[in-house]
VEXSE-928774 format. One line per field, with one value per residue (C-alpha): residue number from 1; chain; y, z, x. Coordinates in nm, 4 decimals. Layout:
pos	NUM ...
unit	A ...
v	Y ...
w	Z ...
u	X ...
END
This chain:
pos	1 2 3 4 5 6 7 8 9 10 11 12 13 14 15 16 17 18 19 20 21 22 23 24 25 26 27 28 29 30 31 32 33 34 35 36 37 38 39 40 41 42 43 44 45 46 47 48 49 50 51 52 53 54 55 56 57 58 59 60 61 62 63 64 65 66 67 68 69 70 71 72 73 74 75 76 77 78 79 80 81 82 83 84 85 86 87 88 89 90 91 92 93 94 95 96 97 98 99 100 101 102 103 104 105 106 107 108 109 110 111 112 113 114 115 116 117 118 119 120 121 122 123 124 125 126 127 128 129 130 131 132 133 134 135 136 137 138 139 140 141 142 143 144 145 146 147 148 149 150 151 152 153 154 155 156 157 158 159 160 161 162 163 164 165 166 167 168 169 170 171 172 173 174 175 176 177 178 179 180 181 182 183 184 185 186 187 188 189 190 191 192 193 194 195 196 197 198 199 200 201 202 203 204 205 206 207 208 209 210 211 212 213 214 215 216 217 218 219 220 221 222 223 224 225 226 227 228 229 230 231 232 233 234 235 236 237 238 239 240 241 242 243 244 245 246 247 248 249 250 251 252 253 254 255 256 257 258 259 260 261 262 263 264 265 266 267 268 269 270 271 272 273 274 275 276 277 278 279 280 281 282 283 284 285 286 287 288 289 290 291 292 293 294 295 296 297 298 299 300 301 302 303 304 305 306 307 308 309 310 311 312 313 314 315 316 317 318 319 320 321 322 323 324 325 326 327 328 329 330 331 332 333 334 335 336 337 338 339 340 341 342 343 344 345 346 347 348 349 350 351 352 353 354 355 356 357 358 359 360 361 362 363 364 365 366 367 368 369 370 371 372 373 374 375 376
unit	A A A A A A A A A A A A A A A A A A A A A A A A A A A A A A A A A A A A A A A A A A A A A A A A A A A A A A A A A A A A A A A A A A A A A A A A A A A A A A A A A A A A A A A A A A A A A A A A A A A A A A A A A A A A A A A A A A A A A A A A A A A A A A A A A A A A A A A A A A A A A A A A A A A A A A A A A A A A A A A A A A A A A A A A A A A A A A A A A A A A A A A A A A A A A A A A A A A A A A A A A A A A A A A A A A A A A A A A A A A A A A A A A A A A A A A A A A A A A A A A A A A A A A A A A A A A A A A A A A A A A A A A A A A A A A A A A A A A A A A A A A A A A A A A A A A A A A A A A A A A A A A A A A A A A A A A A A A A A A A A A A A A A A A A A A A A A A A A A A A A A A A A A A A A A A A A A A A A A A A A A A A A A A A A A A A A A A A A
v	2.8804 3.0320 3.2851 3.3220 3.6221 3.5225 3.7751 4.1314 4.2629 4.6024 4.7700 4.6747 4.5716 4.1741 3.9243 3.5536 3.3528 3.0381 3.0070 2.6613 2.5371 2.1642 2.0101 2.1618 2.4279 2.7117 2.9431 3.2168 3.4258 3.1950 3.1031 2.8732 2.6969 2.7544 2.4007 2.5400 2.2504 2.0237 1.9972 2.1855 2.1541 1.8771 1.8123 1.4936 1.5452 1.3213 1.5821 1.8951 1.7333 1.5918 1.7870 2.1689 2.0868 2.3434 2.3605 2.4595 2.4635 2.6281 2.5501 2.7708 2.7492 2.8701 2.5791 2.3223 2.4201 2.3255 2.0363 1.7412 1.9526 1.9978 1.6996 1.4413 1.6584 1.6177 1.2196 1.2332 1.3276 1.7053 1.7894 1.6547 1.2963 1.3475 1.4746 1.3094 1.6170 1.6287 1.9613 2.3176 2.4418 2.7532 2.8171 3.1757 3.2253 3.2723 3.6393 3.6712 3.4660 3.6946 3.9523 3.7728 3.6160 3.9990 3.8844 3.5768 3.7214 3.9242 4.1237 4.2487 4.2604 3.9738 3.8093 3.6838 3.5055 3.3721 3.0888 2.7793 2.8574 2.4527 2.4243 2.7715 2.6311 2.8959 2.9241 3.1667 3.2452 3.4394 3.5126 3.2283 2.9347 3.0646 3.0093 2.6458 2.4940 2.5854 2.4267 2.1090 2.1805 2.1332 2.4301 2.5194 2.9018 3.0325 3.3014 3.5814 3.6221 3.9507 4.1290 4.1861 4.5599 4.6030 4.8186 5.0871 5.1655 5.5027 5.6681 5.6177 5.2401 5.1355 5.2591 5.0744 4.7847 4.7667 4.8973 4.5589 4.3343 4.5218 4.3763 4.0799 4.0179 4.0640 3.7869 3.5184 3.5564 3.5483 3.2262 3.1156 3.1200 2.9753 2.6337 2.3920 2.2411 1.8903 1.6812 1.7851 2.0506 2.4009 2.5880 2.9749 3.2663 3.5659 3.8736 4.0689 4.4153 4.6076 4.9185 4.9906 5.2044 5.4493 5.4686 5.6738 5.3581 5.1519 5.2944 5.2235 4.9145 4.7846 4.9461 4.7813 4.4641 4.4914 4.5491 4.2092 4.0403 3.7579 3.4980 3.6181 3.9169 3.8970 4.1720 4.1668 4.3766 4.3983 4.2389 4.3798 4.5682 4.8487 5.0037 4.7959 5.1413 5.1525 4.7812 4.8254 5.1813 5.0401 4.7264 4.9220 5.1537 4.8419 4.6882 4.9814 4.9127 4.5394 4.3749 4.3541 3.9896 3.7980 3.6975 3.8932 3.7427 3.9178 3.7514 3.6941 3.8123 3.7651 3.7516 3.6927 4.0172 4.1519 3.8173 4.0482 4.3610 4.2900 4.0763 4.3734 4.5524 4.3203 4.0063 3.6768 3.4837 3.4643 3.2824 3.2536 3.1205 3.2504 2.9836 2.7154 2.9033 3.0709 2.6892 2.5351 2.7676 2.7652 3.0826 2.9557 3.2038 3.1494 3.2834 3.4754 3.6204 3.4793 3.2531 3.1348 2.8082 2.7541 2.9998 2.8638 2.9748 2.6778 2.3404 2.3084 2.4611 2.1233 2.3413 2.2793 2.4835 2.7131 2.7342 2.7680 2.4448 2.5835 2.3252 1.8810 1.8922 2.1200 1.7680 1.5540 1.7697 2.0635 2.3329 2.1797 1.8913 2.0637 2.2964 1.9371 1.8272 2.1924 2.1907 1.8156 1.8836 1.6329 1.6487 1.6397 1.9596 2.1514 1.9262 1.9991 2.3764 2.3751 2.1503 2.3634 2.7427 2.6284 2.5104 2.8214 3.0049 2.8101 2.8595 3.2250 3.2693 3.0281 3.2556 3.5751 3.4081 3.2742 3.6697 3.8048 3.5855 3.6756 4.0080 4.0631 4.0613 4.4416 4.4176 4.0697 4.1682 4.5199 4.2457 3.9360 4.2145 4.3388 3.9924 3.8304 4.0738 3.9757 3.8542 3.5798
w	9.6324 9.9920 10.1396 10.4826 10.6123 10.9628 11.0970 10.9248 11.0494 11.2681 11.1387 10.7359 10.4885 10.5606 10.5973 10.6956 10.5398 10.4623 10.0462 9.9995 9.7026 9.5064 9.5484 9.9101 10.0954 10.0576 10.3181 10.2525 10.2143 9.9388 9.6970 9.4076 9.1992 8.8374 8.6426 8.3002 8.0966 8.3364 8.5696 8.7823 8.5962 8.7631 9.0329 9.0832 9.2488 9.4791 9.5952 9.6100 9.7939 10.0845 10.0379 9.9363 10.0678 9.7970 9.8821 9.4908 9.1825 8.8091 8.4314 8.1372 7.8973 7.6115 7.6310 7.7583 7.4991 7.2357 7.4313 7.5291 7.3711 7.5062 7.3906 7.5415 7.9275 7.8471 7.7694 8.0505 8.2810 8.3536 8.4691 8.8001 8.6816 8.3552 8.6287 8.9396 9.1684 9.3691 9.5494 9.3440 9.0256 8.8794 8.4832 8.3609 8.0314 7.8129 7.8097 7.9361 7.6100 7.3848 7.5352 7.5283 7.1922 6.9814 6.6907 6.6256 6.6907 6.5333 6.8193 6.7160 6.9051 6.8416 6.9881 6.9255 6.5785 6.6712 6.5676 6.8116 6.9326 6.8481 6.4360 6.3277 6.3177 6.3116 6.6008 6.7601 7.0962 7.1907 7.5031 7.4343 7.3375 7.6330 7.8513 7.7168 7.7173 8.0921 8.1443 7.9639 8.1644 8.5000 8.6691 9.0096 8.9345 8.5769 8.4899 8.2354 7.8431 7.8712 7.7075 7.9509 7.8270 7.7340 7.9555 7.9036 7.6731 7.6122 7.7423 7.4894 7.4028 7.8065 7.7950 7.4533 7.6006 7.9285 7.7113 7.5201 7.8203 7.9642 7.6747 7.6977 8.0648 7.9729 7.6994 7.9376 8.2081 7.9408 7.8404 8.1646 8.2859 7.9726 8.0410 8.3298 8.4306 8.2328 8.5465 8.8175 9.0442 9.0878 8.9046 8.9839 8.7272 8.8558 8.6264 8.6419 8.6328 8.3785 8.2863 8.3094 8.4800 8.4761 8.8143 8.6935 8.4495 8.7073 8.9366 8.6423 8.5922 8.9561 9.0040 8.6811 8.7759 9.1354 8.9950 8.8572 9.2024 9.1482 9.3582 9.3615 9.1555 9.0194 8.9585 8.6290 8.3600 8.6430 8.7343 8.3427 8.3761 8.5417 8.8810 9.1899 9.3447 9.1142 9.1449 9.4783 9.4489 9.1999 9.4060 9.6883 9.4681 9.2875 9.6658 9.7854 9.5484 9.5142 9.7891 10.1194 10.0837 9.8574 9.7211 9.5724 9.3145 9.1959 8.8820 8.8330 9.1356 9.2748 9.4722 9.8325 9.9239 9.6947 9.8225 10.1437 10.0420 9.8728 10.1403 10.3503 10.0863 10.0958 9.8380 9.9094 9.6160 9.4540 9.1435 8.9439 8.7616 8.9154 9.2455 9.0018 8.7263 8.9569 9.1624 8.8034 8.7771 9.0785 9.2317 9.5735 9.8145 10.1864 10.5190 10.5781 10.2122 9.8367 9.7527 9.3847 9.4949 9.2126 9.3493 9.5069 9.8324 9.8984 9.8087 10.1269 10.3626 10.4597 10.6313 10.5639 10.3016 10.5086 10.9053 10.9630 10.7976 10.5617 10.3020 10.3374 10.1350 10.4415 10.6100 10.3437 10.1589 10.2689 10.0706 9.9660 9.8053 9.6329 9.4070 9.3320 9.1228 8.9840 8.8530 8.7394 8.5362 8.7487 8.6957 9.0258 9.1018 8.9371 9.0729 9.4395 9.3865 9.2540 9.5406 9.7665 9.6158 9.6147 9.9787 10.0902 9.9241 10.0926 10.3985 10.3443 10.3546 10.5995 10.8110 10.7014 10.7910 11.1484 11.2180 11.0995 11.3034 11.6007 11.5321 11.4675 11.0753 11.0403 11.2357 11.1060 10.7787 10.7925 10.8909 10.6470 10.3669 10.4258 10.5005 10.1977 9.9958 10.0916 9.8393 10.0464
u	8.3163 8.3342 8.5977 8.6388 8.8207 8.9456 9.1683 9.3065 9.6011 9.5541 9.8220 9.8498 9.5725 9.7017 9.4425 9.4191 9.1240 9.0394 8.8789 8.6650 8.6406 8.5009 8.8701 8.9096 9.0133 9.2687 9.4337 9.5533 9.7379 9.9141 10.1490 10.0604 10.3164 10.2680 10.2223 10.1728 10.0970 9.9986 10.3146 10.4962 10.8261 11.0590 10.8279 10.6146 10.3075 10.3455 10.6462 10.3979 10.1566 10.4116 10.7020 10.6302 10.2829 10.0678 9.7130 9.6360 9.8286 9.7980 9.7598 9.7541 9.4819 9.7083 9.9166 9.6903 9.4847 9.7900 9.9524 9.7430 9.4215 9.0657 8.9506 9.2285 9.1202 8.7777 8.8586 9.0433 8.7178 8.9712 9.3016 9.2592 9.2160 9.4441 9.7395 9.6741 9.6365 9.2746 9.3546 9.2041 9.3562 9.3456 9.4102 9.5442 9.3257 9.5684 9.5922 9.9449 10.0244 9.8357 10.0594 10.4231 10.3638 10.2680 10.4751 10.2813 9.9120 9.6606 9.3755 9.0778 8.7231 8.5967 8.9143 9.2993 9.4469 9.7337 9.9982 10.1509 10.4570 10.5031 10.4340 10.2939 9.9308 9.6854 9.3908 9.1647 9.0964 8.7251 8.6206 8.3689 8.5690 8.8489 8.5343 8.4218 8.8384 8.8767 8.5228 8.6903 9.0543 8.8227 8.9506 8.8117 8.8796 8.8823 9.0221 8.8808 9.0228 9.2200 9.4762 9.7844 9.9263 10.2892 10.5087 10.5547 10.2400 10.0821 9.7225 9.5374 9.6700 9.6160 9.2491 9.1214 9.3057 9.1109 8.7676 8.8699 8.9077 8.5691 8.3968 8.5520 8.4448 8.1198 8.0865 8.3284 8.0172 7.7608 7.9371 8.0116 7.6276 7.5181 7.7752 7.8003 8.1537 8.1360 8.2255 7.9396 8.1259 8.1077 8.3745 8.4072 8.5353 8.7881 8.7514 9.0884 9.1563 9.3532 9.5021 9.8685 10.0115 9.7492 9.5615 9.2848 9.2385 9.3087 9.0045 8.7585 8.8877 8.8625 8.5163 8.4166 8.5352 8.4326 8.0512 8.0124 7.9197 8.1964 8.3891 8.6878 8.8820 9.2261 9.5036 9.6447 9.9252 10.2147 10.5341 10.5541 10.8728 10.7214 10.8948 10.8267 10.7304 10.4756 10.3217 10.2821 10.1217 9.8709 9.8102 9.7588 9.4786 9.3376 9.2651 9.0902 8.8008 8.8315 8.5411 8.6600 8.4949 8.6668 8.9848 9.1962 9.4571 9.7933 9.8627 10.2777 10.4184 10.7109 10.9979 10.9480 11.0085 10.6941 10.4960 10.5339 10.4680 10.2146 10.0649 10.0282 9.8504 9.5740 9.6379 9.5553 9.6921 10.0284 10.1499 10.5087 10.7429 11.0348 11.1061 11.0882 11.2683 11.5548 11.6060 11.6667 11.9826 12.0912 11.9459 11.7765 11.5467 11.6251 11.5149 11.8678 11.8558 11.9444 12.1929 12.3766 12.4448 12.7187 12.9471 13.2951 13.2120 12.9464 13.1878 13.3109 12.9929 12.7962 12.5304 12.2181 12.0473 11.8475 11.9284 11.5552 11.5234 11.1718 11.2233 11.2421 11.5604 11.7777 11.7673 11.9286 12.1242 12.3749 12.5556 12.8384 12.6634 12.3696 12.6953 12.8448 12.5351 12.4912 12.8562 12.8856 12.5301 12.3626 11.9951 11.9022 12.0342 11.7616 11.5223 11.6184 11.6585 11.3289 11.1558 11.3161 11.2595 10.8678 10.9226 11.0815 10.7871 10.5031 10.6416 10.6922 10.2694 10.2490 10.4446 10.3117 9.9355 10.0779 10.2229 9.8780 9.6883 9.9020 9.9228 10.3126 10.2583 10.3783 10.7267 10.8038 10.7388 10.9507 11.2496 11.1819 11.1480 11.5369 11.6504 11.5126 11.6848 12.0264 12.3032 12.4858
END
């Protein structure tokens, strides 16, 4: 894998680049939709490719893992070829699962007992096995087996927890240079950093990190219910001791609005559920602000669904009749919010990369930030 950093903003930590990897190329900054078992949820891929146009896409090793199972991927000659999409994919390790599922898991050194969500089976995640299922998933970037910290948590908890996922780190690159990617291409491994909200914890943990020489370094154990003041105050430490020359992920952020802030603090890549979660319901992001789409106010506006016309759907569907399907429980209401919400969002870093490369990042951004924020 290869980043490329173009063009840095002169007035903001924003950056522009361009990451290469086996399925193809990347620029960033970017936002990747989150296809957890497979699929992004209501979306054919035929849609992302032409549609919301995402240049890379993600599974999670937890529930790949589960649902079809290593061995039906590895059949399947990886994800790529079991789903259809040929651009890069990135799989989450499964540590964010470890985290949300504490009642049904047992952590120790050696790694995580835990039971399915699905039928209460018993299994076992290491840092080694993690390592060899996302070499069978196909993954162009792999991430490392963590453990994602609570919020809040205290002192002493936050620093055996990133001690833990130290450890951990080291074993997933032992692993990792001891196994090749089962299909012939070059596969890559991000370790993230860790602990809480603590940035004296966070400082070893990024220089800790930042000392294993790897492709690309991920930001992990926010957008956990902690103050946005403080996400972007740790993000901002966390970047400062990151490698100028690679990629830098934020794992599970955000709204637009953090997209941008964060942006200008020097991320690159972006993943969540919320577009796809918040266009299911009817919540849709747009360039003039937010808007619930099943409120009264929109059955008789035939206007498109965003005047600056970021997403396909603004030319075949308006207002008015996107509320009709949400309030008759037509299914293709969800499925348009959704297409659309991941539309808006791609071409929210497209823009922010256009502004840095011209050099009005900083201003636009100050606006977009205040716009996007608005109820309508």
């Amino acid at each position: 894998m290869k980043f490329t950093k173009e063009y840095v903003d002169t007035s903001s930590s924003a950056r522009a680049g361009t990451i290469i990897t086996a399925h193809g190329e990347i620029k960033t900054p970017i936002f990747m939709p989150v296809g957890t078992i497979g699929s992004v949820k209501g979306i054919h891929i035929k849609e992302l490719h032409e549609d919301i146009k995402a240049q890379i896409i993600l599974g999670n090793t937890y529930h790949l893992y589960l649902r079809p199972g290593a061995g039906i991927l590895e059949q399947a000659g990886g994800l790529h070829k079991f789903n259809g999409w040929h651009k890069p994919i990135l799989t989450d390790s499964g540590g964010y699962q470890v985290y949300s599922l504490s009642a049904n898991r047992k952590l120790n050194e050696e790694g995580v007992v835990f039971r399915s969500h699905i039928d209460g089976s018993k299994h076992t995640f290491t840092p080694e096995n993690v390592m060899d299922i996302q070499r069978k998933i196909g993954a162009d970037i792999m991430m490392a087996f963590d453990e994602c910290t609570p919020f809040p948590c205290d002192y002493t908890y936050a620093q055996n927890s990133m001690k833990l996922t130290h450890k951990w780190l080291d074993r997933c690159i032992q692993q990792f240079d001891n196994t090749e990617c089962p299909y012939g291409y070059e596969q890559n491994l991000f370790p993230i950093v860790q602990g809480s909200v603590y940035n004296d914890l966070r400082k070893q943990s990024a220089e800790y990190i930042a000392s294993k020489k790897a492709n690309g370094y991920a930001i992990g154990g926010l957008s956990v219910g902690e103050p946005i003041e403080t996400m972007y105050e740790l993000t901002d430490l966390v970047c400062q001791y990151l490698p100028e020359e690679s990629p830098r992920y934020l794992m599970g952020v955000g709204t637009p609005a953090n997209i941008l802030e964060c942006i200008s603090l020097g991320v690159d890549m972006f993943d969540c559920v919320m577009p796809t979660r918040n266009g299911r319901n009817g919540m849709l992001f747009t360039s003039e602000g937010i808007i619930n789409i099943k409120n009264e106010k929109w059955k008789d506006d035939f206007s498109a669904i965003d005047p600056n016309g970021s997403s396909f759907v603004d030319g075949f569907y308006s207002k008015a009749y996107l509320r009709h399907l949400f309030v008759a429980g037509e299914m293709l209401g969800p499925m348009i919010g959704s297409i659309h919400n991941l539309a808006f969002y791609l071409w929210l870093v497209g823009e922010a990369r256009n502004k840095i490369i011209s050099g009005e990042f900083s201003n636009w951004k100050t606006v977009m930030v205040q716009r996007l924020q608005n109820r309508l």
